[in-house]
KOLZAZA-899803 format. One record per residue (C-alpha): residue number from 1; residue in three letters; x, y, z. Coordinates in steps of 0.25 Angstrom, whole numbers, plus 2048, in hexadecimal, padded with zeros to 3 digits. Example, Ala and Ser with C-alpha at 12.3 -4.5 7.8 and 13.67 -1.06 7.14 Angstrom:
2
    n  res    X    Y    Z
    1  ALA  831  7EE  81F
    2  SER  837  7FC  81D
***
This chain:
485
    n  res    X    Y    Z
    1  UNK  946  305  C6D
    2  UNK  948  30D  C79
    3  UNK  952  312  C7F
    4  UNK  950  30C  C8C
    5  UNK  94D  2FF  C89
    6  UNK  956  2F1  C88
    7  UNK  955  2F0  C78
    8  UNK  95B  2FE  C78
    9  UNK  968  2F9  C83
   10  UNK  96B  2EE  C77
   11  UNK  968  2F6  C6C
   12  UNK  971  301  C6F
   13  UNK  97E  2FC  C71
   14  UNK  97C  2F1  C65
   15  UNK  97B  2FC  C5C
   16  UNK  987  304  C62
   17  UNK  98F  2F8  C60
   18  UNK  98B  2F6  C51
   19  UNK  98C  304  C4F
   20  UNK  99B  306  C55
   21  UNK  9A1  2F7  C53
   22  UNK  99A  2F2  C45
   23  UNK  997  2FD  C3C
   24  UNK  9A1  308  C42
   25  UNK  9A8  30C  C35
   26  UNK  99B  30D  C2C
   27  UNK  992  31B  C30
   28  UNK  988  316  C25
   29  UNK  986  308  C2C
   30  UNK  987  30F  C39
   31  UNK  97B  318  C35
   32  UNK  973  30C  C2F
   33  UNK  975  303  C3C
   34  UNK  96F  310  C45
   35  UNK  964  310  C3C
   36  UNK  963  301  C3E
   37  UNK  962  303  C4D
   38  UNK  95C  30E  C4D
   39  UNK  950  308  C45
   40  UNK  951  2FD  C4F
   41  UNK  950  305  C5A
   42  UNK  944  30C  C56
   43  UNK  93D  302  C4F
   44  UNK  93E  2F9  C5D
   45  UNK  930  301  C60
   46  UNK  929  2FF  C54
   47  UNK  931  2F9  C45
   48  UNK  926  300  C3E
   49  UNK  929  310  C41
   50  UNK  936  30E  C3B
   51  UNK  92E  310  C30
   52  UNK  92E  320  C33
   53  UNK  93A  322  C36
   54  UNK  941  31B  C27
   55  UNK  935  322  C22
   56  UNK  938  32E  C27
   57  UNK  947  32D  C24
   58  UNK  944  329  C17
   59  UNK  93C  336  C14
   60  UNK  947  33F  C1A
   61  UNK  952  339  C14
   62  UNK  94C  33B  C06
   63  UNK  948  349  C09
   64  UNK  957  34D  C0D
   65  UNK  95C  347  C00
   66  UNK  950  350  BF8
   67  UNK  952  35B  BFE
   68  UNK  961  35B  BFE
   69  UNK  95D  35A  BEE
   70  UNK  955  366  BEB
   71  UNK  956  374  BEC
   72  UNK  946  377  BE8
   73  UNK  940  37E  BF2
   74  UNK  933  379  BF0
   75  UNK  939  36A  BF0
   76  UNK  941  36C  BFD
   77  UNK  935  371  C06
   78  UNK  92B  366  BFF
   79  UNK  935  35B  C03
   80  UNK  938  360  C11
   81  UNK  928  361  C13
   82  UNK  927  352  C0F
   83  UNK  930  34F  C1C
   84  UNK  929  357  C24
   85  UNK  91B  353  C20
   86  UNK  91E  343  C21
   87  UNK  927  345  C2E
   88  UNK  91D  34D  C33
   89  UNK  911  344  C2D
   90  UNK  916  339  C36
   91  UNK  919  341  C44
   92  UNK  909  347  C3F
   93  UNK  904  337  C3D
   94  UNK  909  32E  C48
   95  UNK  90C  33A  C52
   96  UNK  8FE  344  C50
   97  UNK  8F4  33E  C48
   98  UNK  8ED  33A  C54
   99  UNK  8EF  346  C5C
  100  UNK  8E9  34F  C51
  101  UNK  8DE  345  C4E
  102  UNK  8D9  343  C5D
  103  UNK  8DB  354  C5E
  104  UNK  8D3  357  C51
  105  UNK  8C8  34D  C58
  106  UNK  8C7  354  C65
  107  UNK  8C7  361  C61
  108  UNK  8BC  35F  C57
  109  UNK  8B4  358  C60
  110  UNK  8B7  363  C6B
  111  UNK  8AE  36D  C63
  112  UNK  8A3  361  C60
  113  UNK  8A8  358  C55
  114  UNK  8AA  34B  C53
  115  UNK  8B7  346  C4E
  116  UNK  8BE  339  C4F
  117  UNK  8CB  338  C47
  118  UNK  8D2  32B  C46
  119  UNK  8E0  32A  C4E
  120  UNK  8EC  324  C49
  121  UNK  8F1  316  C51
  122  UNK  8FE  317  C4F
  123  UNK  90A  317  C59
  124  UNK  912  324  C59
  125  UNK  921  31F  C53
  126  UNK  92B  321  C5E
  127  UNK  935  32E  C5B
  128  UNK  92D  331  C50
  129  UNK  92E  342  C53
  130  UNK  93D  341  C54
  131  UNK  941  339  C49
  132  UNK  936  342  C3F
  133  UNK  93D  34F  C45
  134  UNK  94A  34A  C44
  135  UNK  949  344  C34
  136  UNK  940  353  C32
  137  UNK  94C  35B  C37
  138  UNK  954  354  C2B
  139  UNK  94B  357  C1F
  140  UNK  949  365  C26
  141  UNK  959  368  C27
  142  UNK  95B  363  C1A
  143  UNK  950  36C  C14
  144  UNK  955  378  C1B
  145  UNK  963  373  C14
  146  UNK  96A  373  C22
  147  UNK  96E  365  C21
  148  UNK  972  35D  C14
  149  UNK  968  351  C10
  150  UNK  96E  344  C14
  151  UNK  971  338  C0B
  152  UNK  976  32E  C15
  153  UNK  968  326  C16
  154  UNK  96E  31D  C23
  155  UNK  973  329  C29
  156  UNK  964  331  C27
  157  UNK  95B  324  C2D
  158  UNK  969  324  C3A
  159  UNK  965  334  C3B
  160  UNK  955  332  C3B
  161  UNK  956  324  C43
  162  UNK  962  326  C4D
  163  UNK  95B  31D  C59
  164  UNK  962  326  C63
  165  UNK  959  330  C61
  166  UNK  950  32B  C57
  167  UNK  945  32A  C61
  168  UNK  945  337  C6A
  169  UNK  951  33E  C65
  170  UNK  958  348  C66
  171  UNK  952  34C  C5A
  172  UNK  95E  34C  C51
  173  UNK  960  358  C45
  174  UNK  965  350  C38
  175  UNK  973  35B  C38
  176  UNK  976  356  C45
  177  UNK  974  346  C46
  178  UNK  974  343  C35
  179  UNK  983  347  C33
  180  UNK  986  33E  C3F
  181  UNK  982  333  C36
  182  UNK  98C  335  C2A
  183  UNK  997  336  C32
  184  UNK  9A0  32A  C38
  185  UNK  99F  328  C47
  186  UNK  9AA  324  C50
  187  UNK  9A7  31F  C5E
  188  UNK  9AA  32B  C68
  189  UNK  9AD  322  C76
  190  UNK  9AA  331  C7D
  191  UNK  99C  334  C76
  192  UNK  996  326  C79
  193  UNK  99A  326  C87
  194  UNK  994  332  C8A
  195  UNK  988  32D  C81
  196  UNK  988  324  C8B
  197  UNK  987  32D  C95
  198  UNK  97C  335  C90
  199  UNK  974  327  C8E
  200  UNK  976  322  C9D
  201  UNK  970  330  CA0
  202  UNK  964  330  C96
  203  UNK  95F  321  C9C
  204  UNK  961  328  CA9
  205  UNK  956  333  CA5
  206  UNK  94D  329  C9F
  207  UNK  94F  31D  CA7
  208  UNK  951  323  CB5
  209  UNK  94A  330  CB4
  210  UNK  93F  330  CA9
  211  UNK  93A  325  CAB
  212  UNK  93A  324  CBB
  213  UNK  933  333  CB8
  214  UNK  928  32C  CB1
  215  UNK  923  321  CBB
  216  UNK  91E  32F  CC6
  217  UNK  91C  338  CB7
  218  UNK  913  32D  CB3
  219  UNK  90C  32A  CBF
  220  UNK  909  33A  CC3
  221  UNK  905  33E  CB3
  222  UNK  8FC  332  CB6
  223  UNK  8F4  336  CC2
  224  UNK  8F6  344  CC0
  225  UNK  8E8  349  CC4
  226  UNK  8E8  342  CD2
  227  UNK  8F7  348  CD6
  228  UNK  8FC  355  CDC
  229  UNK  904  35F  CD7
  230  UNK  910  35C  CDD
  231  UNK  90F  34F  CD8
  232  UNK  90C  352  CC9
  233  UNK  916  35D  CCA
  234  UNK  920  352  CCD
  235  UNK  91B  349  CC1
  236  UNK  91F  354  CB8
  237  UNK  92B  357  CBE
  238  UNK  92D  348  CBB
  239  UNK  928  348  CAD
  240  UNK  932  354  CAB
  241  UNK  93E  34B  CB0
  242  UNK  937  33F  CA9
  243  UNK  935  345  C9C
  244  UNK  946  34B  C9C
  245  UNK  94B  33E  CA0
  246  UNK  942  337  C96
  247  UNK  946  33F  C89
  248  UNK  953  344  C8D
  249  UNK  957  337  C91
  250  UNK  954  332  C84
  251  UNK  95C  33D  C7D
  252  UNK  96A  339  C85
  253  UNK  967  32B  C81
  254  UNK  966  32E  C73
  255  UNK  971  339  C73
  256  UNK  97A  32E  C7A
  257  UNK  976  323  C73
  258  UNK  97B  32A  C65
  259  UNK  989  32F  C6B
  260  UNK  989  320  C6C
  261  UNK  988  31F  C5C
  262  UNK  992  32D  C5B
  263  UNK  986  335  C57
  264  UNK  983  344  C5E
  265  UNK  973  347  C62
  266  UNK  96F  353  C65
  267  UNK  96D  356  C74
  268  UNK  95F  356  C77
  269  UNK  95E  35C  C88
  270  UNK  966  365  C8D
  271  UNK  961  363  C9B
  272  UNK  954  36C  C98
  273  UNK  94F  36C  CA7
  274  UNK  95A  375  CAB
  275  UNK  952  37E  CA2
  276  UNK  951  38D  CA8
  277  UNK  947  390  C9E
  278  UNK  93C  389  C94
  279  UNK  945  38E  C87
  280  UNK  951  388  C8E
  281  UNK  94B  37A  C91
  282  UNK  945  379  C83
  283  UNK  954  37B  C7D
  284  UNK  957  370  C86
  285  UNK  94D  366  C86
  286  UNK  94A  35C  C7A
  287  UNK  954  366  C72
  288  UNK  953  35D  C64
  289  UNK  943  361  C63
  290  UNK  945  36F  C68
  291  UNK  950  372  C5E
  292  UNK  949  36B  C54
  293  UNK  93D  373  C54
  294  UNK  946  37F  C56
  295  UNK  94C  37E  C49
  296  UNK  93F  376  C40
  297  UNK  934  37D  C47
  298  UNK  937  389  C4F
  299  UNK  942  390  C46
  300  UNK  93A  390  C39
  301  UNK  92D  393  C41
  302  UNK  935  3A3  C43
  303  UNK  93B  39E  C50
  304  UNK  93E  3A8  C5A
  305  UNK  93D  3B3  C4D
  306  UNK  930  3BC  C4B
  307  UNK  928  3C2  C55
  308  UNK  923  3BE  C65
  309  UNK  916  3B6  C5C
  310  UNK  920  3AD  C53
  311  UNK  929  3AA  C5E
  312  UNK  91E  3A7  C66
  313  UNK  917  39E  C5A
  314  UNK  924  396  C59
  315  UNK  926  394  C66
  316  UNK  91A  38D  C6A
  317  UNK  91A  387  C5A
  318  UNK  927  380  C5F
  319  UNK  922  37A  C6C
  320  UNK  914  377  C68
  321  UNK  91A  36D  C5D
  322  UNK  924  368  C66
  323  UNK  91A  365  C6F
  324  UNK  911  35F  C63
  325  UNK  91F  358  C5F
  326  UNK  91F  350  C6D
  327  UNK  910  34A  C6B
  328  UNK  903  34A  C66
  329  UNK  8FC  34F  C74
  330  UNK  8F8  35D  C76
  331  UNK  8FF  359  C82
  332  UNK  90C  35D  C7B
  333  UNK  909  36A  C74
  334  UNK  904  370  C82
  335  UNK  911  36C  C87
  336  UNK  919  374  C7B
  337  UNK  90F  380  C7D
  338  UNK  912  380  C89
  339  UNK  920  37F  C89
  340  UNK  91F  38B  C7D
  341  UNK  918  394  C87
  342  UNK  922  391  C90
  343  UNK  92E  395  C87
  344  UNK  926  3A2  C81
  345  UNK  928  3AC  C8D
  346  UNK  938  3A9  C8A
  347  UNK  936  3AA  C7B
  348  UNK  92F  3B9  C7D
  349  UNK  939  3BE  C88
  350  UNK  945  3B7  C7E
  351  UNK  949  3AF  C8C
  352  UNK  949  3A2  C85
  353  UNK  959  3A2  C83
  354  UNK  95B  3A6  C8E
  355  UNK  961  399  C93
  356  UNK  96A  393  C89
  357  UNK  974  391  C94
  358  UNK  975  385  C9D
  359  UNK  96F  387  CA8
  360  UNK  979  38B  CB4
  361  UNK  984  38A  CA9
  362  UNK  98F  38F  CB3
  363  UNK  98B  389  CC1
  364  UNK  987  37D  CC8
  365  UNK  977  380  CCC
  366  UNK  96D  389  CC5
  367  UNK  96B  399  CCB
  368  UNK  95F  399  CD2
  369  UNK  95A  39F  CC7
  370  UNK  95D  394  CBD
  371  UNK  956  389  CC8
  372  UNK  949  393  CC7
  373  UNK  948  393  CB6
  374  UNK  94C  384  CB7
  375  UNK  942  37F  CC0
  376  UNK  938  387  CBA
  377  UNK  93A  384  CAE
  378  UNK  93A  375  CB1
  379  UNK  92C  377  CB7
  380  UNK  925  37B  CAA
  381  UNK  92C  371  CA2
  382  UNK  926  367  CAB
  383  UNK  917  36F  CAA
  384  UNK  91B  36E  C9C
  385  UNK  91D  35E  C9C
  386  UNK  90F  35B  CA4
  387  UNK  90A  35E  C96
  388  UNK  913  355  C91
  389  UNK  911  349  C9A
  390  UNK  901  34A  C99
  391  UNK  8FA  343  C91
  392  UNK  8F0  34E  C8F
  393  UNK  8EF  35E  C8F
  394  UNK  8E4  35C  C9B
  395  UNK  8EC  352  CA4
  396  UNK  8F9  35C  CA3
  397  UNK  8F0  368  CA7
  398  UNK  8EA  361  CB3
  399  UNK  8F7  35B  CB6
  400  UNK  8FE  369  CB6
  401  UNK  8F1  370  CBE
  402  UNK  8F3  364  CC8
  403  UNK  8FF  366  CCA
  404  UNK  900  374  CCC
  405  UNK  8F7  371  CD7
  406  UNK  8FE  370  CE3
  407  UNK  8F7  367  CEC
  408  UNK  8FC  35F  CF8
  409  UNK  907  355  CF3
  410  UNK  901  343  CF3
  411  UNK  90E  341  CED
  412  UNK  910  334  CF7
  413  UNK  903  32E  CF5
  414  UNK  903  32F  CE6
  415  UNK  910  328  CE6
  416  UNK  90A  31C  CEE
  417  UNK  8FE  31D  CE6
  418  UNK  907  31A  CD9
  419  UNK  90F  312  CE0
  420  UNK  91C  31A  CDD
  421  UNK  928  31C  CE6
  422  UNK  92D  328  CEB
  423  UNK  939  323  CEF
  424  UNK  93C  321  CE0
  425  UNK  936  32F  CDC
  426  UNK  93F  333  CE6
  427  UNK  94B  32C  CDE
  428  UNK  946  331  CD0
  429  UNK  948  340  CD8
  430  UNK  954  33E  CDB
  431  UNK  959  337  CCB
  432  UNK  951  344  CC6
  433  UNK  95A  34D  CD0
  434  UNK  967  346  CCA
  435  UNK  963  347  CBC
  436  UNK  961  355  CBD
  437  UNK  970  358  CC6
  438  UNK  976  34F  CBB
  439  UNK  970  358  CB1
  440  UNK  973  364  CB6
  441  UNK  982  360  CB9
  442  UNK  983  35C  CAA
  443  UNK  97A  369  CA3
  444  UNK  984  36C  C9D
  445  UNK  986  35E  C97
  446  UNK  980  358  C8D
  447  UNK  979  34C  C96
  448  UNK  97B  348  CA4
  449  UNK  986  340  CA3
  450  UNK  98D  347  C9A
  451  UNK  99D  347  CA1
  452  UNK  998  346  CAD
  453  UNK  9A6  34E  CB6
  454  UNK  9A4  343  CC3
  455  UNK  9AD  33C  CC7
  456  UNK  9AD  32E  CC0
  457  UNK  9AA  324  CC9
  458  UNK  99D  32D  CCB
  459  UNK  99B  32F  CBD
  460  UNK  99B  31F  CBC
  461  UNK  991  31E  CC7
  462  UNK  988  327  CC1
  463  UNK  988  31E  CB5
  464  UNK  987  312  CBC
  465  UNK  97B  317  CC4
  466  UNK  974  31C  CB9
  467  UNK  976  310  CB0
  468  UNK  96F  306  CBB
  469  UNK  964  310  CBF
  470  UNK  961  310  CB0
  471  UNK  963  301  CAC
  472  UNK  95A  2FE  CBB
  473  UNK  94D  306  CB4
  474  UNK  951  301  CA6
  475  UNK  946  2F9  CA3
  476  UNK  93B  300  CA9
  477  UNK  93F  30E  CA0
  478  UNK  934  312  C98
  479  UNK  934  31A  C8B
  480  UNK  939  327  C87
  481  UNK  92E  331  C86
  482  UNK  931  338  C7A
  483  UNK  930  32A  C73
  484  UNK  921  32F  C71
  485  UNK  925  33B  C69
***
């Protein structure tokens, strides 16, 4: 079920009313009605992938309890590779198989052999790298003997099933959102209005911006070959508001929508094109994946101990996989190495903190400075997300050569030619324009709407704005991207 779609405008305020009004008094009902919806809410794309999820639960659930029963060394690390093999096992089938099998086949025949291996057709289970992470992160805490194994079954399946997130995250640690489940809730009027706020402004990323981006990112991605470089440079200027609106948008939304149920989920952006540097955008965007690789990958790797070639291995170690993590296309790992040789000059001149401050923290607008490291910054994100966008290695190297080319600008014809207004590109500007003053008036906030200081009849007039603009491109919303990963 997606979360801007009609099913989800009836599905959502049904289960708040059960949840608050019915079985208020009973956490354990409480927790066995959000794994009722939440296997609803997922299963509305297809029944027969709940299958992996209960699995999955199932497995990790039993494992906790093992392992919180043993002290053999032996026993421990053979049960916690049993969660990591069949979590894994299932990311490799539905998710690689393919991708290995077709690479295997052209590298042997790119040095003369035949090779044909059979492909897998099988659909890729929506969310299916989030809820593996989120259920591994579990069974690895609980080997570590950072967090107790849980008995409370109903509230295990809520934690690994919560349809909030359940789908693109954040990806949730088991310390943070499991203990949440044991404990009674009380309806806080506070948090869920401001969980309301923090919704109205995710549909506005992903209704208004992101996907209003994607009409022109589509067409230009598209035709790439034939356009200029003004032209493609806009396209991936669009992608990169695209892409943020898209994602983040879905991470208010999810956010939101569980202050709604009195539950806290981790922030996931920090506003991570204010960025003054690549270090300081990674710790703000998509921050569930890039902790979470911090602390299971990147840490027992050596981290940032040992010398310049251990450093430099994890580095790229860590973005190579997360780049493998967002898709099977080599697409995906050029995008992570390139974002790794990006970070590595900060990492050998020990640069790469230092931005851990908001960004003009005590005034109204960036120094000069600070508006130079943004904008750069923001430029190779968006060469960064070429690779992303295309769908092969080749078309993202012609696209960027292309666009480096600075040839005289058709921008008017191209726009007839695709039957595209610029009027309303004209509009989308000036949305993107308030987006970012609205951001950067609230970077200290946790979203854009967060206690907004106007006045109130403007505040209201805001909302109001906002809410029809949404509901007027409501049934033309497409999905969110990272449902594909």
């Amino acid at each position: 079920m997606l979360f801007n779609s009609l099913e989800f405008l009836l599905f959502l305020p049904t289960v708040f009313l059960l949840y608050w009004f019915v079985f208020q008094k009973d956490v354990k009902i409480q927790n066995i009605l959000i794994v009722a919806a939440s296997y609803l809410f997922y299963g509305w794309w297809d029944w027969r992938f709940l299958s992996l999820i209960i699995f999955s639960s199932i497995l990790d659930y039993t494992l906790g309890i093992q392992l919180g029963k043993t002290e053999n060394t032996g026993r421990r690390k053979a049960l916690l590779w049993i969660s990591m093999l069949v979590n894994l096992g299932f990311l490799g089938v539905f998710k690689y198989y393919n991708f290995f099998a077709d690479s295997f086949a052209d590298l042997l025949r790119s040095v003369g052999m035949n090779a044909d291996f059979a492909t897998l057709n099988i659909l890729l289970p929506v969310g299916i790298s989030f809820y593996t992470f989120q259920t591994m992160s579990y069974t690895i805490d609980v080997y570590r003997r950072k967090l107790e194994p849980t008995k409370d079954i109903f509230a295990f399946f809520a934690f690994v099933s919560f349809f909030p997130q359940l789908v693109a995250g954040p990806i949730e640690r088991a310390k943070n959102l499991l203990p949440q489940f044991y404990t009674q809730r009380n309806f806080d009027e506070t948090k869920a209005i401001d969980g309301m706020r923090q919704i109205l402004w995710g549909f506005f990323k992903k209704v208004i911006i992101a996907d209003s981006c994607a009409i022109y990112v589509n067409a230009i991605f598209a035709d790439s070959a034939e356009l200029s470089g003004g032209i493609l440079l806009l396209g991936a200027v669009l992608f990169a508001f695209q892409i943020y609106g898209d994602f983040s948008g879905y991470s208010d939304i999810a956010i939101g929508t569980a202050r709604l149920f009195g539950f806290n989920l981790m922030r996931n952006f920090a506003y991570p094109y204010f960025s003054r540097d690549i270090a300081e955008f990674w710790r703000r965007w998509h921050i569930s994946l890039s902790s979470w690789f911090k602390d299971y990958l990147y840490i027992p790797l050596g981290g940032s101990r040992g010398g310049q070639w251990m450093q430099l291995r994890n580095v790229f170690a860590i973005f190579l996989v997360s780049g493998f993590w967002h898709g099977a296309n080599w697409t995906f790992i050029v995008w992570g190495g390139l974002n790794a040789l990006y970070f590595v000059p900060q990492m050998l001149l020990k640069t790469n903190r230092n931005n851990l401050a908001i960004v003009a923290q005590n005034s109204i607008l960036p120094s000069i400075k600070e508006v130079f490291q943004i904008l750069l910054t923001f430029f190779l994100t968006c060469v960064a997300w070429v690779f992303f966008r295309a769908a092969s290695v080749t078309d993202a190297f012609e696209y960027l050569v292309n666009m480096f080319t600075l040839t005289g600008n058709n921008f008017g014809t191209y726009m007839d030619a695709l039957k595209l207004s610029g009027e309303k590109l004209t509009g989308l500007g000036i949305l993107i324009l308030f987006l970012i003053v609205i951001e950067w008036v609230q970077r200290k906030k946790e979203h854009g709407l967060e206690h907004l200081k106007w006045a109130q009849p403007l505040r209201w007039l805001v909302y109001i704005v906002l809410i029809l603009m949404i509901l007027y491109h409501f049934g033309g919303s497409s999905e969110f991207i990272y449902f594909q990963f």
